[in-house]
N, C-alpha and C positions, 0 to 999 in steps of 0.2 A: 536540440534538446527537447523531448518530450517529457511532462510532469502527467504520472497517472496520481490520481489518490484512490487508495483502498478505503475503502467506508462501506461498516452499515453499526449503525449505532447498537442494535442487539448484539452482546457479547455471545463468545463461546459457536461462532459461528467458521469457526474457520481463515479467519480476517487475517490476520498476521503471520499463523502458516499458508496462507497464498502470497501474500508478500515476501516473504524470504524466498520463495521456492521457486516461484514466476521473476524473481529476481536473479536469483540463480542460474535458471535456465535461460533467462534473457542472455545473461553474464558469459553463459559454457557456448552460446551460439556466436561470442564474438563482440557483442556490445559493453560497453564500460556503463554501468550500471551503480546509482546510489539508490539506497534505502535511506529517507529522512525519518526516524522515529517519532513520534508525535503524541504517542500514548505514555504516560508518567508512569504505568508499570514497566515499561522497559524490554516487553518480551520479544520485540524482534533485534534489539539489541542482545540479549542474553541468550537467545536461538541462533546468532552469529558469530558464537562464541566473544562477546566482551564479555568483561568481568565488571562490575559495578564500580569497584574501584580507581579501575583507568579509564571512565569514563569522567575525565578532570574537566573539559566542556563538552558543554551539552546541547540540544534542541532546547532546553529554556535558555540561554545564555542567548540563542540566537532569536529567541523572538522574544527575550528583555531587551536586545540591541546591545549586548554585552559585547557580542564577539559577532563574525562574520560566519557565513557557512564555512569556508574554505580551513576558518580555528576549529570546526568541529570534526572535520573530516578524520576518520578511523578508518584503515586497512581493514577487510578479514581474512581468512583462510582460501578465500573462491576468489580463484582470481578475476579482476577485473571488476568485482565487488567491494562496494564501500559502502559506512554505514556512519549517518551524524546520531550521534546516540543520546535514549533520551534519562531521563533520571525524574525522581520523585518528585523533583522541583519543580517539575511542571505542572503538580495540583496546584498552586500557587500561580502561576503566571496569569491566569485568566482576570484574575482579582488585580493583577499590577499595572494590569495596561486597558483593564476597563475603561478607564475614561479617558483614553486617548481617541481623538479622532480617528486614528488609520489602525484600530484596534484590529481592523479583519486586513489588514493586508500586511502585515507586519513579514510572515514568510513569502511571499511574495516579492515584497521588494529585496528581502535580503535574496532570493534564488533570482530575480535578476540582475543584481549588484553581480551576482558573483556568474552570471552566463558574459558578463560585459569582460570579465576580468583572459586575458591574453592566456594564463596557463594556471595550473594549481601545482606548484614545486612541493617536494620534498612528501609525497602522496604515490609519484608514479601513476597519474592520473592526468592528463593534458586536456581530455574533454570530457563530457557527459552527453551518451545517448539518451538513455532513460532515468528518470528520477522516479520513487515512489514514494509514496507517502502514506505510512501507515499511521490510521488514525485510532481515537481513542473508542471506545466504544459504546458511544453520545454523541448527541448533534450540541455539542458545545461550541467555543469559541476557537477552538484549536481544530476543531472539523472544517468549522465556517472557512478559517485562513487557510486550512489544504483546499478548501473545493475554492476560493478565492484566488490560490494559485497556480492552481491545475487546468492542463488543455482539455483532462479526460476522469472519469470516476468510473469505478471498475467496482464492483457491489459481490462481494463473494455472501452467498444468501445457503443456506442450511435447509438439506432436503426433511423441514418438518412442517408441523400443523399449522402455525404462526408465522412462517416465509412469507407469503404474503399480503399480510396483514402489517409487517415491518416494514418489507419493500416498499409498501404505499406510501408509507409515513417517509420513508430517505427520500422516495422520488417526487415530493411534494417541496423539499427542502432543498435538491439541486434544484428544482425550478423553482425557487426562489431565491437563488444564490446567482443563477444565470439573469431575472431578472433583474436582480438591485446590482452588483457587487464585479458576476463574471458571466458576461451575453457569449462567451466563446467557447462556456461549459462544456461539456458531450457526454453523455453517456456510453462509456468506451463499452460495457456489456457486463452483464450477470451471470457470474461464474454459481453452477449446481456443485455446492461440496459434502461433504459426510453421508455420501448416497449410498445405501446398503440397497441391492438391486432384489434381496429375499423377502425387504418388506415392501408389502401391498402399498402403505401409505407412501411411502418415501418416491412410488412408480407414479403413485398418481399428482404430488404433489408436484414434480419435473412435469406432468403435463399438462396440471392448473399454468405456471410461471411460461412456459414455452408459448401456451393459448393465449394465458396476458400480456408478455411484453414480446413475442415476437419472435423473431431474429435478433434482437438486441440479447438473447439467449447464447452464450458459446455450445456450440458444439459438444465441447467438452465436458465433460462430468466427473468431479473428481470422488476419488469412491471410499469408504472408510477405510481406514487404514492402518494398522496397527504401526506399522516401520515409521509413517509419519508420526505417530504423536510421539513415539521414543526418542527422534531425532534430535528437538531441543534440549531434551536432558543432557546432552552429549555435546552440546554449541555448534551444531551442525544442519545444516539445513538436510532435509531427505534424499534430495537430490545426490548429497556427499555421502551420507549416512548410508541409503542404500540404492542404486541408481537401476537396480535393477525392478523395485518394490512397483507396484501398480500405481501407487499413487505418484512416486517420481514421475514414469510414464505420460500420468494426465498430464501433473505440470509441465512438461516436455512439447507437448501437443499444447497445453493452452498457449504456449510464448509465440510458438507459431501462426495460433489464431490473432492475439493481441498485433505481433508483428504486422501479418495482414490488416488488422482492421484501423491498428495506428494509418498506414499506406494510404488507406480507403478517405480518412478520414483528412489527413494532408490535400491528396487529390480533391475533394470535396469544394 
């Protein structure tokens, strides 16, 4: 079981539609695939078609210590896709469990309680390849406990003015998560999204990020995209929505990329 976390504290960046969609395409390639929701607006649960309603537990419930992961687990439409879903209540959680000692590990320990646990009945779900963790978008207490319990953080960063001026600040804060909390961190890589290839800035800003951080850069570029942002209206990830649309396509290619560089990273 590999735990990626999606993170970059700047909203509006593309964060959550790469979670769904590189979950997705994990999913269509064969892997059993959860999405943990971790942001208390709820959008990659409501982009996978839940309903607010039937989300009776939640990702707060689980890191109140209310319920286990295995209570939150929800089906969706894609197969081999599951989603702990998150709800409002977890503007609240950070304040509940403040002064507990194991305040940053709280998901953590519950995603290992439940890698210990023999099967997950009555889900159709027996193992977990990959988890994700979509985070809120702040380097709050619920970031800290996903980069706390994750092997990998994957940075989807937006082809604008202020990309890396943001990135600085995230990658200042897994190295200091890897420091104190998780020395086993990684930088899984920095996905380029909302790239329109007409504008001058958006060309040059891909080759500011590519010059700074490297190869730690995907390949991949994911491009603006109309079909994508219709798709959560419809509780459907792009991918379902329209598998033909260009941006499907990146997503398709990034799982590929991830796949390999998870590999890379194992082997290491």
């Amino acid at each position: 079981m590999r735990i990626i976390t999606v993170a970059n504290q700047k909203g509006g960046v593309g964060k959550t539609t790469t979670a769904i969609n590189l979950a997705t395409a994990l999913a269509a390639i064969g892997n059993q695939v959860l999405i943990v929701d971790l942001d208390p607006q709820g959008n990659a649960s409501t982009g996978l078609g839940i309903a607010r309603e039937d989300r009776e537990i939640s990702t707060y419930d689980l890191i109140s210590g209310e319920a286990s992961l295995n209570d939150t687990i929800m089906a969706t439409s894609v197969p081999r896709l599951f989603v702990s879903p998150s709800t409002l209540d977890l503007l609240g959680v950070e304040m509940e469990v403040a002064g507990d000692r194991d305040r940053a590990f709280k998901l953590r320990y519950k995603l290992q309680a439940h890698e210990k646990a023999i099967s997950l009945k009555g889900h159709g779900l027996q193992h977990i390849d990959y988890i994700l963790i979509d985070c809120p978008p702040s380097l709050n207490l619920l970031t800290i406990n996903a980069m706390a319990a994750a092997d990998s953080v994957l940075v989807p960063l937006q082809t604008e003015f202020f990309a890396l001026e943001g990135l600085s600040q995230l990658l200042k804060t897994v190295d200091e998560v890897r420091r104190t909390i998780n020395p086993d961190l990684e930088i899984q890589g920095i996905v380029l999204t909302m790239f329109d290839r007409r504008n001058n800035l958006a060309q040059q800003v891909v080759e500011d990020v590519r010059e700074f951080m490297g190869d730690k850069v995907y390949k991949t570029v994911i491009p603006r995209n109309v079909r994508i942002s219709e798709a959560p209206s419809y509780g459907k990830p792009a991918i379902l929505y329209d598998l033909a649309c260009a941006g499907s396509q990146a997503y398709l290619k990034l799982a590929s990329e991830v796949i390999r560089r998870e590999k890379k990273l194992l082997a290491a």
